[in-house]
VMD Tcl script that builds the backbone (N, CA, C; Angstrom):
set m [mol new atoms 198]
animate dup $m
set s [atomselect $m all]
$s set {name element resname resid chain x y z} {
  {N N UNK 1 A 0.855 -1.177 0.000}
  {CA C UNK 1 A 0.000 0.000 0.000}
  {C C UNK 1 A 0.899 1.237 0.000}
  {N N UNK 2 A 0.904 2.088 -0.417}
  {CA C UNK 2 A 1.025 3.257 -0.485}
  {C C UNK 2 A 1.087 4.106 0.207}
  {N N UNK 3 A 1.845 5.091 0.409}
  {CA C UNK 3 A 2.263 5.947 1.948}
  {C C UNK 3 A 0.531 6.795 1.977}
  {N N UNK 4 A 0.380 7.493 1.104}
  {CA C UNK 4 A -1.097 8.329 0.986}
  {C C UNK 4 A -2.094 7.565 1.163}
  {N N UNK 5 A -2.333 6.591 0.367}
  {CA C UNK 5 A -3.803 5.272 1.228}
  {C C UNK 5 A -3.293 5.075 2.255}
  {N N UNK 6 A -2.197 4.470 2.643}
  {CA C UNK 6 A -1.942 4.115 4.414}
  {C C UNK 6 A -2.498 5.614 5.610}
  {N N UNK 7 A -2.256 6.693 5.218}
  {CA C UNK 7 A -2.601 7.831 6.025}
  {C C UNK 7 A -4.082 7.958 5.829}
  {N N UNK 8 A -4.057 8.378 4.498}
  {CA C UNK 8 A -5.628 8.285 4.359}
  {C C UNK 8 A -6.716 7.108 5.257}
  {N N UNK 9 A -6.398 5.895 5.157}
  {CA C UNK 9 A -6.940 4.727 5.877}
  {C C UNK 9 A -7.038 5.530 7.444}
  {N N UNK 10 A -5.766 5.852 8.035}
  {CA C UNK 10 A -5.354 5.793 9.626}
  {C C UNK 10 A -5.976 7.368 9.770}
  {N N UNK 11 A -6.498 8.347 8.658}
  {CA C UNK 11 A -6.586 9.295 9.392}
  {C C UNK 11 A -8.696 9.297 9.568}
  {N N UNK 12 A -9.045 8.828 8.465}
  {CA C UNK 12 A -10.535 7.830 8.541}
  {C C UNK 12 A -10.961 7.728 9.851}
  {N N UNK 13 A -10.141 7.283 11.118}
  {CA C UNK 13 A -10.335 6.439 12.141}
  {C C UNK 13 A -10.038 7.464 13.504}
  {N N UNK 14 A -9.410 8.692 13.244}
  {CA C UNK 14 A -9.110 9.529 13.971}
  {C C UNK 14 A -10.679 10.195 14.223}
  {N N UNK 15 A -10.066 11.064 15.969}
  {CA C UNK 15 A -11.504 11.838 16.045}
  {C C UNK 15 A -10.674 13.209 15.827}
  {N N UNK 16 A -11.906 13.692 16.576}
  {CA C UNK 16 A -11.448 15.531 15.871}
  {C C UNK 16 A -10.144 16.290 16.798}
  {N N UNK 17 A -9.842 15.555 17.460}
  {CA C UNK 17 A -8.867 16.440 18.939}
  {C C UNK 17 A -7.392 15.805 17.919}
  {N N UNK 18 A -7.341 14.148 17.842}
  {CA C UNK 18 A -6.357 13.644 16.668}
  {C C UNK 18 A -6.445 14.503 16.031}
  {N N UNK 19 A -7.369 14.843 14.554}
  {CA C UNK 19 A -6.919 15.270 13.970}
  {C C UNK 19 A -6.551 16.961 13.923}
  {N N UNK 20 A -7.050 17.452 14.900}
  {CA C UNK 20 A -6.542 18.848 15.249}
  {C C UNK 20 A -4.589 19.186 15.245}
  {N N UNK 21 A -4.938 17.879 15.934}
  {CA C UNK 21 A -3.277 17.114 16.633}
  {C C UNK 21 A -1.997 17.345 14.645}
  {N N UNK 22 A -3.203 15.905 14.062}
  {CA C UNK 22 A -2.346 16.042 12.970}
  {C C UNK 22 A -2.192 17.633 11.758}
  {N N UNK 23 A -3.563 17.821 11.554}
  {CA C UNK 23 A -3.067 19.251 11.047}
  {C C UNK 23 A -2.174 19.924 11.247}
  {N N UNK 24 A -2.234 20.304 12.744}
  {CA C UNK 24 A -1.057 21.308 13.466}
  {C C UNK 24 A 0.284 20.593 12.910}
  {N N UNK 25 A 0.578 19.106 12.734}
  {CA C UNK 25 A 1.786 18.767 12.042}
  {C C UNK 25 A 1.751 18.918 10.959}
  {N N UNK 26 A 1.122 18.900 9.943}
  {CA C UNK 26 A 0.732 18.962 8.470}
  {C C UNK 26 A 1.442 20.209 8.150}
  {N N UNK 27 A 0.671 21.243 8.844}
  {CA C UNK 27 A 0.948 22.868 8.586}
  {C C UNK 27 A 2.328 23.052 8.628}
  {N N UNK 28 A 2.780 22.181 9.976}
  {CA C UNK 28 A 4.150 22.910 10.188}
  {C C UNK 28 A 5.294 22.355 9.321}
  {N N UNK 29 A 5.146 21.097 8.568}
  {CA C UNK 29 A 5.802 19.882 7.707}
  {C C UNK 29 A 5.606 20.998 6.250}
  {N N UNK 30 A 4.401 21.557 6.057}
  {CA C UNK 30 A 4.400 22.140 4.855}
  {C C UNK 30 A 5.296 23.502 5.007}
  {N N UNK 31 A 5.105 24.284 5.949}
  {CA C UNK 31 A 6.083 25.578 6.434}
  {C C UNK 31 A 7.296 25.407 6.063}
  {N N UNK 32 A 7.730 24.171 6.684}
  {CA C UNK 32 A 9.315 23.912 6.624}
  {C C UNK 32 A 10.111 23.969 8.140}
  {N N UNK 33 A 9.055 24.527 8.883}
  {CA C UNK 33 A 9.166 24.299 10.380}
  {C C UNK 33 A 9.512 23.430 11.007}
  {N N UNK 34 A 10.302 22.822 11.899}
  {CA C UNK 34 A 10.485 21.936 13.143}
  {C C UNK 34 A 9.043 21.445 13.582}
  {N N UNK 35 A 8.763 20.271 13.481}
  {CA C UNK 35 A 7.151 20.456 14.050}
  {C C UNK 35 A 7.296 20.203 15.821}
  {N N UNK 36 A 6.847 20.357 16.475}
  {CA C UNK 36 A 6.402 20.204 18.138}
  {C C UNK 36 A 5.684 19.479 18.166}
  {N N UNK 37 A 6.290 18.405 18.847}
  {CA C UNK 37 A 4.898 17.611 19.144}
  {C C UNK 37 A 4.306 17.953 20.457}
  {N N UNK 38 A 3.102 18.060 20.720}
  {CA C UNK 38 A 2.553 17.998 21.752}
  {C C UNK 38 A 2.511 17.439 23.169}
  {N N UNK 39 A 2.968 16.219 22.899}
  {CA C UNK 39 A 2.698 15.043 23.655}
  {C C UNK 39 A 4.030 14.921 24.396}
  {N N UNK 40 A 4.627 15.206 23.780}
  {CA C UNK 40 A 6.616 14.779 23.934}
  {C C UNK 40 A 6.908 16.328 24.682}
  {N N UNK 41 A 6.470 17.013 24.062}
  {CA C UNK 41 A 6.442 18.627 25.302}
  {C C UNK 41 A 6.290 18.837 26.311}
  {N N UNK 42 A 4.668 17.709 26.596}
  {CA C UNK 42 A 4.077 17.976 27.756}
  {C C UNK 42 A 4.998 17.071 28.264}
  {N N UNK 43 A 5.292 15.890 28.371}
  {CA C UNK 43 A 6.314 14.863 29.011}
  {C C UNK 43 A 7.355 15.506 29.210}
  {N N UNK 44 A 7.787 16.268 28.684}
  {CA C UNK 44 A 9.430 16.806 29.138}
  {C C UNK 44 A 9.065 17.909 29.895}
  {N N UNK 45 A 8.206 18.521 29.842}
  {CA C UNK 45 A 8.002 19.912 31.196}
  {C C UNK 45 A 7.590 19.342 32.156}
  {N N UNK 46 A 6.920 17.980 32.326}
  {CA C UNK 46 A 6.208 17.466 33.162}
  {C C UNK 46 A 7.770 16.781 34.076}
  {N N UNK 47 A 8.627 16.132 33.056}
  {CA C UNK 47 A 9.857 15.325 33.743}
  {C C UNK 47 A 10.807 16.555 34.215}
  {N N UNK 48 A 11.101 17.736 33.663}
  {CA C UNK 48 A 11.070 19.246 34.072}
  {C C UNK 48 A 11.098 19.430 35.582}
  {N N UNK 49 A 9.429 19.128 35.779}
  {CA C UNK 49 A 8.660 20.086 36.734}
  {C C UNK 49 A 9.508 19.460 38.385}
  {N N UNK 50 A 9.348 20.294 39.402}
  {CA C UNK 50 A 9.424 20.221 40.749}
  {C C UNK 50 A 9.457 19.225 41.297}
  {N N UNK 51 A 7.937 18.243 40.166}
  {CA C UNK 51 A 7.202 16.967 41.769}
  {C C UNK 51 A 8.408 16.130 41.387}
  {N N UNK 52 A 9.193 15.920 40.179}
  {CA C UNK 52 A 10.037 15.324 39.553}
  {C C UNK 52 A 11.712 15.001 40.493}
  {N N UNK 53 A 11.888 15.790 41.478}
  {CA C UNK 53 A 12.839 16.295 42.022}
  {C C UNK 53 A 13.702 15.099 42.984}
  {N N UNK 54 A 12.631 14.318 43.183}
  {CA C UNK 54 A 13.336 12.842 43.457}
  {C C UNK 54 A 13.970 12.048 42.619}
  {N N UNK 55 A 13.738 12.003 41.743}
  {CA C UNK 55 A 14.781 11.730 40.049}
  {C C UNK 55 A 15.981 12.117 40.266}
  {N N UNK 56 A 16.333 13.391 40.492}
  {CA C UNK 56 A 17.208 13.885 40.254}
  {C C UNK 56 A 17.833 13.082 41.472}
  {N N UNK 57 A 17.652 13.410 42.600}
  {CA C UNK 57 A 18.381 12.777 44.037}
  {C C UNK 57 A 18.567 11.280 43.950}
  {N N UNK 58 A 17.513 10.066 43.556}
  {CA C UNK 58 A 18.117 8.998 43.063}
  {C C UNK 58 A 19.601 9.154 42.078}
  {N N UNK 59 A 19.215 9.244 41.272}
  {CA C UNK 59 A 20.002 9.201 39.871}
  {C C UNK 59 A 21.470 10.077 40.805}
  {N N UNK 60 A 21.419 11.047 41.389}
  {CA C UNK 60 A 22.847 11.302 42.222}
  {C C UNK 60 A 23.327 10.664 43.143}
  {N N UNK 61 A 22.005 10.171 43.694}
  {CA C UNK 61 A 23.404 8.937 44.771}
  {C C UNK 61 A 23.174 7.565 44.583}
  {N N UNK 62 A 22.852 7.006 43.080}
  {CA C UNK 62 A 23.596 6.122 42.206}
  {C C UNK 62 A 25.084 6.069 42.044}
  {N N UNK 63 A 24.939 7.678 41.446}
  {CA C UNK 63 A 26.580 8.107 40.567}
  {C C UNK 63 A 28.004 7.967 41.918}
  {N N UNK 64 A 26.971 8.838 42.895}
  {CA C UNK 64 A 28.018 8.932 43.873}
  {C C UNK 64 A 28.651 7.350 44.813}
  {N N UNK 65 A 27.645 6.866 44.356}
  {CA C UNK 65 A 27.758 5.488 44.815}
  {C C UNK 65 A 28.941 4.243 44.338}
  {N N UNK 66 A 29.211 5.013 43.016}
  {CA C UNK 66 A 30.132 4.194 42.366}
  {C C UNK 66 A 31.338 4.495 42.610}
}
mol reanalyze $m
mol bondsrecalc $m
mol representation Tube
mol addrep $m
């Protein structure tokens, strides 16, 4: 199958928040832009954020451990 029927098929099956999702990549793929993903943003401000802060203190007295 074909890269355009394969999307076409998978985008058929999407609801409207998906495809809000994919446009916003579409647009930015046609721009020439870096696209952002959404999802991978929120995960990294989220691994970022404050509550996260025990991460950091494991992962240092691993290192220091060695």
């Amino acid at each position: 199958m074909n890269i355009r029927k394969e999307l076409e098929c998978i985008i058929e099956q999407l609801n409207d928040e998906q495809l809000s999702i994919l446009l916003d990549l579409a647009v930015s793929l046609q721009s020439g832009k870096k696209p952002v993903y959404p999802i991978e943003s929120q995960a990294y401000q989220d691994w970022l954020s404050a509550e996260n802060d025990i991460y950091d203190k494991i992962f240092a007295d691993e290192l220091t451990a060695r």
